[in-house]
LUMDRENRO-446064 format. One record per atom (N, C-alpha, C, O): atom name; residue number from 1; y, z, x negated. Coordinates in steps of 0.2 Angstrom, whole numbers. Example, Ala and Ser with C-alpha at 12.3 -4.5 7.8 and 13.67 -1.06 7.14 Angstrom:
! LUMDRENRO-446064
+-------+-----+-------+-------+-------+
| atome | num |    c2 |    c3 |    c1 |
+-------+-----+-------+-------+-------+
|     N |   1 |   -28 |    39 |   -66 |
|    CA |   1 |   -22 |    39 |   -62 |
|     C |   1 |   -16 |    39 |   -66 |
|     O |   1 |   -17 |    42 |   -71 |
|     N |   2 |   -11 |    35 |   -64 |
|    CA |   2 |    -5 |    36 |   -68 |
|     C |   2 |     0 |    39 |   -64 |
|     O |   2 |     6 |    40 |   -67 |
+-------+-----+-------+-------+-------+
END
This chain:
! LUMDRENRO-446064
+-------+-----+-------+-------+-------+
| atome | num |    c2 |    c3 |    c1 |
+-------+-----+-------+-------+-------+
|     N |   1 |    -6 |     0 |    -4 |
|    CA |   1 |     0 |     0 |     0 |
|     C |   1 |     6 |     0 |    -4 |
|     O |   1 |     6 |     3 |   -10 |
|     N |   2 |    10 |    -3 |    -2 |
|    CA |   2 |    15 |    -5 |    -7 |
|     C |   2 |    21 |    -2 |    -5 |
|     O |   2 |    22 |    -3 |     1 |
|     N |   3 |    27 |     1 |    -9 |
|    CA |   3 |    32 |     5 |    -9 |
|     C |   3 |    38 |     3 |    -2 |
|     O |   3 |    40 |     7 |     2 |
|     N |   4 |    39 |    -3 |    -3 |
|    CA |   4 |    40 |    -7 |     3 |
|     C |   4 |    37 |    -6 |     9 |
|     O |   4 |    42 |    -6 |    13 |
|     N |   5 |    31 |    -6 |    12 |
|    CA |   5 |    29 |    -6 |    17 |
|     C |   5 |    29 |     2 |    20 |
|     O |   5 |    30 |     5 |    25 |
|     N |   6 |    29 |     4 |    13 |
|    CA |   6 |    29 |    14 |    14 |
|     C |   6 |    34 |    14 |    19 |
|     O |   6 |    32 |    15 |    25 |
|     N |   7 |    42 |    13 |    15 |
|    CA |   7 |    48 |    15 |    17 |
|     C |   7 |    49 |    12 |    25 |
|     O |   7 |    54 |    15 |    27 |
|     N |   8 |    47 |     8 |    29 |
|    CA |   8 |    44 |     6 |    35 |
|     C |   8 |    44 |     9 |    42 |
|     O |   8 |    47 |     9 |    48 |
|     N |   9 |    38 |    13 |    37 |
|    CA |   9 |    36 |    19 |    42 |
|     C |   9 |    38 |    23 |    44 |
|     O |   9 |    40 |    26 |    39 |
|     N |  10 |    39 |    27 |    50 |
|    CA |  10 |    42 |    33 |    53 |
|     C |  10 |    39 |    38 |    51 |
|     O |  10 |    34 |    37 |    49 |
|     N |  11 |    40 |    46 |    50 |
|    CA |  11 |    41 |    49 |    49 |
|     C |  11 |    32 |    53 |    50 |
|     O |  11 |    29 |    57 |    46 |
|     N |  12 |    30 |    50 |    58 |
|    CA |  12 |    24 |    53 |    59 |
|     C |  12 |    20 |    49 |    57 |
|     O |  12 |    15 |    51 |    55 |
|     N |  13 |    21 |    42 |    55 |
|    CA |  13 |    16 |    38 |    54 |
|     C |  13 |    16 |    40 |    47 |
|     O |  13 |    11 |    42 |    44 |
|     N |  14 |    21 |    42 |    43 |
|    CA |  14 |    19 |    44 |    36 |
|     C |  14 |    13 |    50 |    36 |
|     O |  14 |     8 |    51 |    32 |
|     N |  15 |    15 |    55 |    41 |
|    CA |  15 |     9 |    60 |    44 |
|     C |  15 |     3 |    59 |    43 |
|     O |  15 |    -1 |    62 |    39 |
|     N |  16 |     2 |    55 |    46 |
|    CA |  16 |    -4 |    52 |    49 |
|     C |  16 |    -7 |    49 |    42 |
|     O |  16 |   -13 |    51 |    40 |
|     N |  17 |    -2 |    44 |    39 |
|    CA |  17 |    -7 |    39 |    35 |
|     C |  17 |    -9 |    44 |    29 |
|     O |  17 |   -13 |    42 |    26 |
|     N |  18 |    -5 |    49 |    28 |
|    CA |  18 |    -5 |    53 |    23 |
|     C |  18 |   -12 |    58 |    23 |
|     O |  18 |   -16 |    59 |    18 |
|     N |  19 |   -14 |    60 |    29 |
|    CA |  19 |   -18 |    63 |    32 |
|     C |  19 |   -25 |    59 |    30 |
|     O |  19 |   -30 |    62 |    28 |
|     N |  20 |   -25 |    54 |    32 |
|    CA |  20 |   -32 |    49 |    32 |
|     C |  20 |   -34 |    48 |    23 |
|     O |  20 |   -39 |    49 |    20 |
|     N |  21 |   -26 |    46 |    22 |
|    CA |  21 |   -27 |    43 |    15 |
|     C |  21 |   -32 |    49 |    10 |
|     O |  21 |   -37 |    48 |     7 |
|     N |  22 |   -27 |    55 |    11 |
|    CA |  22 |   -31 |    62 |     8 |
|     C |  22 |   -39 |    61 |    11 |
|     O |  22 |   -43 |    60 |     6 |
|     N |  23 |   -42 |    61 |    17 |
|    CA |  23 |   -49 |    62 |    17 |
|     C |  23 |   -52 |    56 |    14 |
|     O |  23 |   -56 |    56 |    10 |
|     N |  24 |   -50 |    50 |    15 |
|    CA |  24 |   -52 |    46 |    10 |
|     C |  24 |   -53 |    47 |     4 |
|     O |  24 |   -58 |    47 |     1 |
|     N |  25 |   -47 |    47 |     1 |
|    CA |  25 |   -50 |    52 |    -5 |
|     C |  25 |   -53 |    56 |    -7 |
|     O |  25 |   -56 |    54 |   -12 |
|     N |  26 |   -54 |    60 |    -5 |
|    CA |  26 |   -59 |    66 |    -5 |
|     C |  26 |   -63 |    64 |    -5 |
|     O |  26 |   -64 |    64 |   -11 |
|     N |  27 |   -69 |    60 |     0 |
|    CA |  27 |   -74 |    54 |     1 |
|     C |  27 |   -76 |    52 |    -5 |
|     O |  27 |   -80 |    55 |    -8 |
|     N |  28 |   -71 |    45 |    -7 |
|    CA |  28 |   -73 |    43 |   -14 |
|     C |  28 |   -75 |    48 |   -16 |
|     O |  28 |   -81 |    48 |   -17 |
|     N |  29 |   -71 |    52 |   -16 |
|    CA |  29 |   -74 |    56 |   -25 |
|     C |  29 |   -78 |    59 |   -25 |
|     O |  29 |   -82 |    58 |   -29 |
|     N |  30 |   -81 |    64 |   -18 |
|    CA |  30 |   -86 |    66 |   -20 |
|     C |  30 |   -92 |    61 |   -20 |
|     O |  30 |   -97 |    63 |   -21 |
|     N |  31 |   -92 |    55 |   -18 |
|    CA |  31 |   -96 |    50 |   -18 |
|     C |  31 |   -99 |    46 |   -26 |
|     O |  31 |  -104 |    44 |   -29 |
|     N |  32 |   -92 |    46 |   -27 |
|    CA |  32 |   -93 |    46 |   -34 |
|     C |  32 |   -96 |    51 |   -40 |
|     O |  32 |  -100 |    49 |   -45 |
|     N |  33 |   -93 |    57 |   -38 |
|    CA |  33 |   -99 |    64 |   -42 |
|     C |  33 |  -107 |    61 |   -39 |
|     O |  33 |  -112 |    62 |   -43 |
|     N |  34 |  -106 |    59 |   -35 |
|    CA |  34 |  -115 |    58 |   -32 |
|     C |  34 |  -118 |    55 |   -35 |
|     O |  34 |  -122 |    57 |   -39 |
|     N |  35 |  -114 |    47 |   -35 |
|    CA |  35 |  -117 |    40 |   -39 |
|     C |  35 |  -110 |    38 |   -42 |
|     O |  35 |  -106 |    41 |   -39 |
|     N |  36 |  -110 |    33 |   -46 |
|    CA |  36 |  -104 |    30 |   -50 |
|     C |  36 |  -104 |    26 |   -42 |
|     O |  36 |  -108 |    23 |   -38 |
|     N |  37 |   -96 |    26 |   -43 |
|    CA |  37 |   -95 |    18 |   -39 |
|     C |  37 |   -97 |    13 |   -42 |
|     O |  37 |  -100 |    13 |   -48 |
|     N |  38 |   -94 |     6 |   -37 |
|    CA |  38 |   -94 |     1 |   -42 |
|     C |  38 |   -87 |    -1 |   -45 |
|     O |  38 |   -86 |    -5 |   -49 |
|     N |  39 |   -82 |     2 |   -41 |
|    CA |  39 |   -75 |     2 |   -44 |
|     C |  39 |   -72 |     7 |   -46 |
|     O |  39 |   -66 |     8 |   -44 |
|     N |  40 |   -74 |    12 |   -51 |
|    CA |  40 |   -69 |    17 |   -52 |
|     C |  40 |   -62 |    18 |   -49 |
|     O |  40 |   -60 |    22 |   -46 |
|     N |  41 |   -60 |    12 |   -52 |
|    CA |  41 |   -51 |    10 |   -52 |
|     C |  41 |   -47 |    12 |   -44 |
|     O |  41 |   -41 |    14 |   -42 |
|     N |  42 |   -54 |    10 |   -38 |
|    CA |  42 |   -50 |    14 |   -33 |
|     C |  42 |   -50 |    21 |   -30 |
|     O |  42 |   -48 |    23 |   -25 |
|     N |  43 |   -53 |    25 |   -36 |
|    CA |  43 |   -50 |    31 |   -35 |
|     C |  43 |   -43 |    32 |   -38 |
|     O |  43 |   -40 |    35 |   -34 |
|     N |  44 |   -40 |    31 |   -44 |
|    CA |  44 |   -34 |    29 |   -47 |
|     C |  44 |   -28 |    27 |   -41 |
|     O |  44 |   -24 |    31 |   -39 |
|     N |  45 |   -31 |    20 |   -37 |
|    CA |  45 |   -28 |    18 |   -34 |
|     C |  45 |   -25 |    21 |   -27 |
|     O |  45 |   -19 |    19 |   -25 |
|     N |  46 |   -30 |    25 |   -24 |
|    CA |  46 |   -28 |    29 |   -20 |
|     C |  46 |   -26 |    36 |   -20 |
|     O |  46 |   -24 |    39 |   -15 |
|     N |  47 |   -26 |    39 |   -26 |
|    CA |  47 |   -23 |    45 |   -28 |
|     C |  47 |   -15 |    41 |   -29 |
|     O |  47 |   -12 |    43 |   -24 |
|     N |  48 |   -13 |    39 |   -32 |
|    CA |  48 |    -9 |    35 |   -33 |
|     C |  48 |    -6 |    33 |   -24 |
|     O |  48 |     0 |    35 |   -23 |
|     N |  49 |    -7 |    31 |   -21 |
|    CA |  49 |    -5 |    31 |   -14 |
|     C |  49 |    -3 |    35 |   -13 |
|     O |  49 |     3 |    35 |   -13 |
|     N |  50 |    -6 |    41 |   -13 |
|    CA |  50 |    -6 |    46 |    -8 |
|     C |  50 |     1 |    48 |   -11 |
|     O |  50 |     6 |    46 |    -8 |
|     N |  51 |     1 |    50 |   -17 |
|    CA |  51 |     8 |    50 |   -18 |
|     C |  51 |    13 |    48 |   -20 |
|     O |  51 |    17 |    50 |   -24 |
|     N |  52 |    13 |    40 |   -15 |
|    CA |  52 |    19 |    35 |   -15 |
|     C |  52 |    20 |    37 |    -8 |
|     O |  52 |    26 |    37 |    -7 |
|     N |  53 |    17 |    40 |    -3 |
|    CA |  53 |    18 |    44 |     3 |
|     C |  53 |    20 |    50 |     4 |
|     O |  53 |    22 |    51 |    10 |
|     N |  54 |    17 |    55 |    -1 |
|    CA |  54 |    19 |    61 |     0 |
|     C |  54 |    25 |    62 |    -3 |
|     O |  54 |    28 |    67 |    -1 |
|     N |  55 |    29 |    57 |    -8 |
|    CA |  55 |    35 |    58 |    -9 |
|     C |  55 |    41 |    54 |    -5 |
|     O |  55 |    47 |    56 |    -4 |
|     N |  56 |    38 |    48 |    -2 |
|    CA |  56 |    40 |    46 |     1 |
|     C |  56 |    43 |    53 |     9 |
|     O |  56 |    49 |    55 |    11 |
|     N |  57 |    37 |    54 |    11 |
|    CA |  57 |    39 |    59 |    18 |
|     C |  57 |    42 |    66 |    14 |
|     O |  57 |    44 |    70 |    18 |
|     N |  58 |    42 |    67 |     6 |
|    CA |  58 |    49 |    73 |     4 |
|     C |  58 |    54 |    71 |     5 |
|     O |  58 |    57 |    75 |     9 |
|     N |  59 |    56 |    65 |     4 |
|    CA |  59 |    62 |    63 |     1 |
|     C |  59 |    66 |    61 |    10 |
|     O |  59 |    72 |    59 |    12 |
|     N |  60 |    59 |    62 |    14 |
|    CA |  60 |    64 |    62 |    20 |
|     C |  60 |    67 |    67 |    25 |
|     O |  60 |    72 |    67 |    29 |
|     N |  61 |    63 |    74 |    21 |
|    CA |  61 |    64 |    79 |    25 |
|     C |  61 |    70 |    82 |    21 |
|     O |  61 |    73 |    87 |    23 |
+-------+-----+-------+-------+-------+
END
């Protein structure tokens, strides 16, 4: 998700997607401690989200 489309969104939709994105995360990883992925780099990538969102909805409040 890209920086651009972040700033877009409304205040709850940041909530929400922040909300999801986090369990997703979570997911990988511990999927990952299980078996290797087959793409590391999308755990990188989505930590990496979560906090173009969560700074994104600081910088609103």
């Amino acid at each position: 998700m890209k920086q651009a489309e972040i700033k877009q969104l409304s205040v709850a939709d940041l909530q929400e997607k922040l909300a999801t994105l986090k369990k997703n995360y979570s997911d990988l990883k511990m999927a990952h401690a299980i078996s290797p992925l087959e793409n590391p780099l999308e755990l990188r990538t989505l930590r990496r989200t979560v906090a173009r969102v969560a700074t994104e909805l600081n910088n609103r409040q």
